[in-house]
Backbone as CSV, one residue per row, in Angstrom:
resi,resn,N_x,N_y,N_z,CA_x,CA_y,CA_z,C_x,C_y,C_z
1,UNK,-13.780,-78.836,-4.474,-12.496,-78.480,-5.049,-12.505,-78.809,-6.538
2,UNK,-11.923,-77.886,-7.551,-11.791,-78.376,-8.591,-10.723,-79.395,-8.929
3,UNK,-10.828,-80.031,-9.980,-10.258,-81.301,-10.460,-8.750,-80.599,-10.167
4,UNK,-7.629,-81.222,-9.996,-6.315,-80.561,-10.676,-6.195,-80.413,-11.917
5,UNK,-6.658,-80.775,-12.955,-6.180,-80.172,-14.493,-6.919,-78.847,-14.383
6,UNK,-7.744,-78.444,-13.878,-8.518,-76.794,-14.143,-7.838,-76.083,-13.119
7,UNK,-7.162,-76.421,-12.331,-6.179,-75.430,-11.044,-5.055,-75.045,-12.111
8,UNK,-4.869,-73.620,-11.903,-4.306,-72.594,-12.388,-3.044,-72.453,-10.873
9,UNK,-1.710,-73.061,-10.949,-0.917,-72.924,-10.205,-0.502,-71.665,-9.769
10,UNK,-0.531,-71.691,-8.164,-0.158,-70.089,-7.559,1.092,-69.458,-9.023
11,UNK,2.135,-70.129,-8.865,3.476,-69.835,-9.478,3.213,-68.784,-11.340
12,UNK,1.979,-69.115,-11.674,1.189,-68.358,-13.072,0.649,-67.539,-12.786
13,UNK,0.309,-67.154,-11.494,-1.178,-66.107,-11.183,-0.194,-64.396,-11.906
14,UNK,1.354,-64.287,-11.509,1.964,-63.593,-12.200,1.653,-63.224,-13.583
15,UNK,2.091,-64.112,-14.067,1.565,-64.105,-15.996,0.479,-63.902,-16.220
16,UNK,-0.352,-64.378,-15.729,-1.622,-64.376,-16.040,-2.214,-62.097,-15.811
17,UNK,-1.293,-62.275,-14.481,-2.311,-60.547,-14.554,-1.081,-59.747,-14.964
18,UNK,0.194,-60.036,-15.756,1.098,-59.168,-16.211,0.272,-58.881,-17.948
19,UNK,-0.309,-60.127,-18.152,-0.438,-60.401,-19.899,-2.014,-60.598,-19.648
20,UNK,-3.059,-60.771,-18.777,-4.226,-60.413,-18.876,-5.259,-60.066,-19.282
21,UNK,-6.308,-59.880,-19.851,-7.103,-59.086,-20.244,-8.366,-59.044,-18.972
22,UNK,-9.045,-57.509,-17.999,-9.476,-57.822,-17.191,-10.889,-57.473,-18.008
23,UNK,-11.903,-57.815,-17.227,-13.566,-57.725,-17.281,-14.375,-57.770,-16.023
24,UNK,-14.294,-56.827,-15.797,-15.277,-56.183,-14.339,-16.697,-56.171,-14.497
25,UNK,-17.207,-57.029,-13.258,-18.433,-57.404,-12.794,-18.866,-56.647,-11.728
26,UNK,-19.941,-56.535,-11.245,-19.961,-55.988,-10.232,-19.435,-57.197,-9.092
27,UNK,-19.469,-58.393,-8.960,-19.330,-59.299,-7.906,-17.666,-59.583,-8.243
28,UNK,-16.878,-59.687,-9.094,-15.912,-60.057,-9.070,-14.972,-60.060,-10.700
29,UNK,-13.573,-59.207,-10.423,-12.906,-58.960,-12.043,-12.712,-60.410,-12.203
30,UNK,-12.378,-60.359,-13.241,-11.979,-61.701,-14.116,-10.754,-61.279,-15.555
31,UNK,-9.550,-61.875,-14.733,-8.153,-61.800,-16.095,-8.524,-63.134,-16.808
32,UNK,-8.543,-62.732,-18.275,-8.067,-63.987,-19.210,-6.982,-63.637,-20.214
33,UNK,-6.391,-65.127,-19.818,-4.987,-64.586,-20.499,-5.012,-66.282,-21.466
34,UNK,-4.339,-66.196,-22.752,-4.061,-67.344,-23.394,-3.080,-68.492,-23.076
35,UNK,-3.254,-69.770,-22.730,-2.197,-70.192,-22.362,-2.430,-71.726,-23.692
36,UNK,-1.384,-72.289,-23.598,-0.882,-73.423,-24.152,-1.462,-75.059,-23.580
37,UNK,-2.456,-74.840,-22.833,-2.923,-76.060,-21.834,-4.036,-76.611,-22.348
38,UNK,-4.601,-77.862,-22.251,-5.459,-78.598,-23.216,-6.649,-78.104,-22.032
39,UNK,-6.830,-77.646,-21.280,-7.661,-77.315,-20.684,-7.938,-76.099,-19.659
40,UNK,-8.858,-75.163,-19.786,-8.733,-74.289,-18.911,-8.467,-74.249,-17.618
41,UNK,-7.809,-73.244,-17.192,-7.008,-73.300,-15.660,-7.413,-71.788,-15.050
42,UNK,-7.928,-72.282,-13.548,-8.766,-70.889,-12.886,-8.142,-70.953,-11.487
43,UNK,-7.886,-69.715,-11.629,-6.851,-69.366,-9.739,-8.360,-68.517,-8.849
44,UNK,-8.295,-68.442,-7.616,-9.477,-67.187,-7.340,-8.692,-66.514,-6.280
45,UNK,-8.863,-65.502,-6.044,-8.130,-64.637,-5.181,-9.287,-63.897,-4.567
46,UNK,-9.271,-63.973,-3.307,-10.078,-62.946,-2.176,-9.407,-62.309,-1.030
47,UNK,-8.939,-61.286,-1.251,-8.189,-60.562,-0.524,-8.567,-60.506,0.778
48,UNK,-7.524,-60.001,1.466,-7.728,-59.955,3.232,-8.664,-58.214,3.262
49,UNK,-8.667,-57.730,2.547,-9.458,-56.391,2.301,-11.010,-57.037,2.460
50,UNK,-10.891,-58.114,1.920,-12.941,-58.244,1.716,-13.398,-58.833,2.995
51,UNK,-12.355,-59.685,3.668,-12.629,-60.117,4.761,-11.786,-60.490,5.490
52,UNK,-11.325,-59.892,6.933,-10.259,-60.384,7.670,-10.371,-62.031,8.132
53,UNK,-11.604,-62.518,8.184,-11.589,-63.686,8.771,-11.458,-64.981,7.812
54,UNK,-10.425,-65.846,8.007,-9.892,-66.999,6.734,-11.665,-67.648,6.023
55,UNK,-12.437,-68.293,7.658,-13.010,-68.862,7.095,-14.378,-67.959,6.106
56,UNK,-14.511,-66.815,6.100,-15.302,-65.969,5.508,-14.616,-66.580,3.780
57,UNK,-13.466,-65.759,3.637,-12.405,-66.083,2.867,-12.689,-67.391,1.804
58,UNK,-12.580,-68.351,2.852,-12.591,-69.499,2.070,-13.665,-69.999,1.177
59,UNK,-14.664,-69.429,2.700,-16.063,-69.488,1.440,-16.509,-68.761,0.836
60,UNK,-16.423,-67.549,0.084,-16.230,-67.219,-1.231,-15.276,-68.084,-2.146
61,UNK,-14.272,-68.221,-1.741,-13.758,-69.540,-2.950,-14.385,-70.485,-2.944
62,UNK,-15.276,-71.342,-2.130,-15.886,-72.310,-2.442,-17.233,-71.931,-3.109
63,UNK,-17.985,-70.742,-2.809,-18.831,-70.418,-4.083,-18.704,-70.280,-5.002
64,UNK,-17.565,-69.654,-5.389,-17.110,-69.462,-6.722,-16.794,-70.968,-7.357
65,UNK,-15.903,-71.415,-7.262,-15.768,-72.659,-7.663,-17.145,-73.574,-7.833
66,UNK,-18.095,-73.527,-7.001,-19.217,-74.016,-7.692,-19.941,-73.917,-8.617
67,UNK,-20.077,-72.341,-8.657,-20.333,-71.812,-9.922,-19.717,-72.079,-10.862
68,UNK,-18.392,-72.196,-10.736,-17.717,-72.471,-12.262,-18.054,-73.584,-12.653
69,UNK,-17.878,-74.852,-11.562,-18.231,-76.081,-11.775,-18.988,-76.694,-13.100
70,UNK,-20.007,-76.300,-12.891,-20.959,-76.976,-14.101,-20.700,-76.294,-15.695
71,UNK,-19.763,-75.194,-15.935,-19.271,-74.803,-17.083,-17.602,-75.378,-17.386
72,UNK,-17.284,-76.119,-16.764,-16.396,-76.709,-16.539,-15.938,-76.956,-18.049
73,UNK,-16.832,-78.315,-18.474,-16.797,-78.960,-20.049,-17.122,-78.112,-21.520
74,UNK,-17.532,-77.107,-20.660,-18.264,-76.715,-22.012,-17.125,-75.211,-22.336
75,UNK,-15.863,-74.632,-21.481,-15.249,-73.791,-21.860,-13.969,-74.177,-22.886
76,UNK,-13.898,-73.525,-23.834,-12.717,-73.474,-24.878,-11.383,-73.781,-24.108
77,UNK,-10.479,-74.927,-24.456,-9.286,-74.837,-23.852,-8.716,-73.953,-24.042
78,UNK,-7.362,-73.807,-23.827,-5.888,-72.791,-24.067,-6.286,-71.340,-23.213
79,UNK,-7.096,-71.746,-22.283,-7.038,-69.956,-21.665,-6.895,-70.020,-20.096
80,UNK,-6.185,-69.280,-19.875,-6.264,-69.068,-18.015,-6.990,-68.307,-17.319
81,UNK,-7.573,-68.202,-16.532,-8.153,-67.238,-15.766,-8.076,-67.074,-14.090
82,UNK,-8.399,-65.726,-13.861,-8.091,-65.627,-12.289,-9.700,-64.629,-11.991
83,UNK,-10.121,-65.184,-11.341,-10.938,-64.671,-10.689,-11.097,-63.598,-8.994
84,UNK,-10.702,-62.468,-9.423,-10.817,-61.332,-7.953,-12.159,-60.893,-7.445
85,UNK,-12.341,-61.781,-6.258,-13.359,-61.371,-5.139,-13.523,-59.349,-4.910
86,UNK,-15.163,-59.187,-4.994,-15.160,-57.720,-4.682,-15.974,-58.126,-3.315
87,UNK,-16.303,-56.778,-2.767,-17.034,-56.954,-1.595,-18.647,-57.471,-1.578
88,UNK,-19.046,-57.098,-3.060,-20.319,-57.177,-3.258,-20.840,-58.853,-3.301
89,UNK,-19.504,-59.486,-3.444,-19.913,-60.695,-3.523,-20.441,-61.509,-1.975
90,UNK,-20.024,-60.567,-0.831,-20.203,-60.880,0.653,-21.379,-61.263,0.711
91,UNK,-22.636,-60.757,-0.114,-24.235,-61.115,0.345,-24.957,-61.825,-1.494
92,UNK,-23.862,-61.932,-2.425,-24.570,-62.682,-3.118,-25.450,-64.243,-3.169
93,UNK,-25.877,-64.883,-4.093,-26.108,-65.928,-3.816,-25.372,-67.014,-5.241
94,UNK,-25.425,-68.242,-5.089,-24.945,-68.814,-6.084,-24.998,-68.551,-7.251
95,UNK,-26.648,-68.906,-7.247,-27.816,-68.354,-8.454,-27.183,-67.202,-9.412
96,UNK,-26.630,-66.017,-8.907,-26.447,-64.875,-9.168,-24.914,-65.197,-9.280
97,UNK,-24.368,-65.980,-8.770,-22.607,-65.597,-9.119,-22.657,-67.048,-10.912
98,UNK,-23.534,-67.518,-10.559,-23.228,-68.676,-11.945,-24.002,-67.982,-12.749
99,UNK,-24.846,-67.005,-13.034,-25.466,-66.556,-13.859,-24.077,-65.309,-14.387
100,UNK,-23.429,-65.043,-13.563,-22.647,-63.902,-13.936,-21.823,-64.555,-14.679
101,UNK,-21.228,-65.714,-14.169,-20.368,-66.621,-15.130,-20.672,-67.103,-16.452
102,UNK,-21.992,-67.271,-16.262,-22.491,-67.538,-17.815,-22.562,-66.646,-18.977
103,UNK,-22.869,-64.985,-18.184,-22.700,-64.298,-19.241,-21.499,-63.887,-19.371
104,UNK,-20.604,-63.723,-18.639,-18.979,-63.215,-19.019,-18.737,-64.208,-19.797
105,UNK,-18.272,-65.639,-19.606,-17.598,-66.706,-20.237,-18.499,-66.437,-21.137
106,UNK,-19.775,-66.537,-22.085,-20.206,-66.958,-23.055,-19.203,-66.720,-24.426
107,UNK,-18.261,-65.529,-24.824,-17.665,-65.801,-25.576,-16.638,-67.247,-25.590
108,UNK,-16.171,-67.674,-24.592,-15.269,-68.894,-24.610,-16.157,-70.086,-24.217
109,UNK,-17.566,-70.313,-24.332,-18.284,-71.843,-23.905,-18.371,-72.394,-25.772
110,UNK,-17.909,-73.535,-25.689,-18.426,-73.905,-26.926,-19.780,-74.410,-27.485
């Protein structure tokens, strides 16, 4: 689980994809939107479309979140992000979802 200061509260996931900017991956879009917070904040969303079953579900959020994990320190505060599960992510591997993270985020790692 991530820390609570990097949890992006359900109650923002609104703002975040009204004021957004998206960037499509093949494994998963990604909104960044600017916020006012001394530290970045990440929601993930995996729809009941990619998989009817919770615990399928869950673990794609727990891959993802690992991946983010270790870029944790090194991203620019003041920005939010939400991360949307595609299907392609069903047979990825870590390796490949933190490498994707590295090159999307590279404009915001300091």
């Amino acid at each position: 689980m991530l820390p609570k200061a990097y949890r992006l509260p359900a109650s923002q996931f609104a703002l975040v994809k009204s004021k957004g900017k998206l960037i499509q991956t093949p494994l998963f879009g990604l909104l960044i939107s600017v916020s006012g917070q001394s530290k970045p904040r990440f929601g993930f969303i995996v729809s009941t479309k990619i998989s009817s079953q919770a615990v399928v579900r869950n673990r794609l959020r727990r891959l993802l979140r690992e991946a983010i994990r270790p870029l944790l320190p090194s991203i620019s505060p003041g920005r939010d992000f939400i991360i949307l599960a595609k299907h392609s992510l069903l047979t990825a591997h870590l390796n490949q979802i933190s490498h994707t993270f590295h090159e999307i985020l590279a404009p915001y790692l300091n």
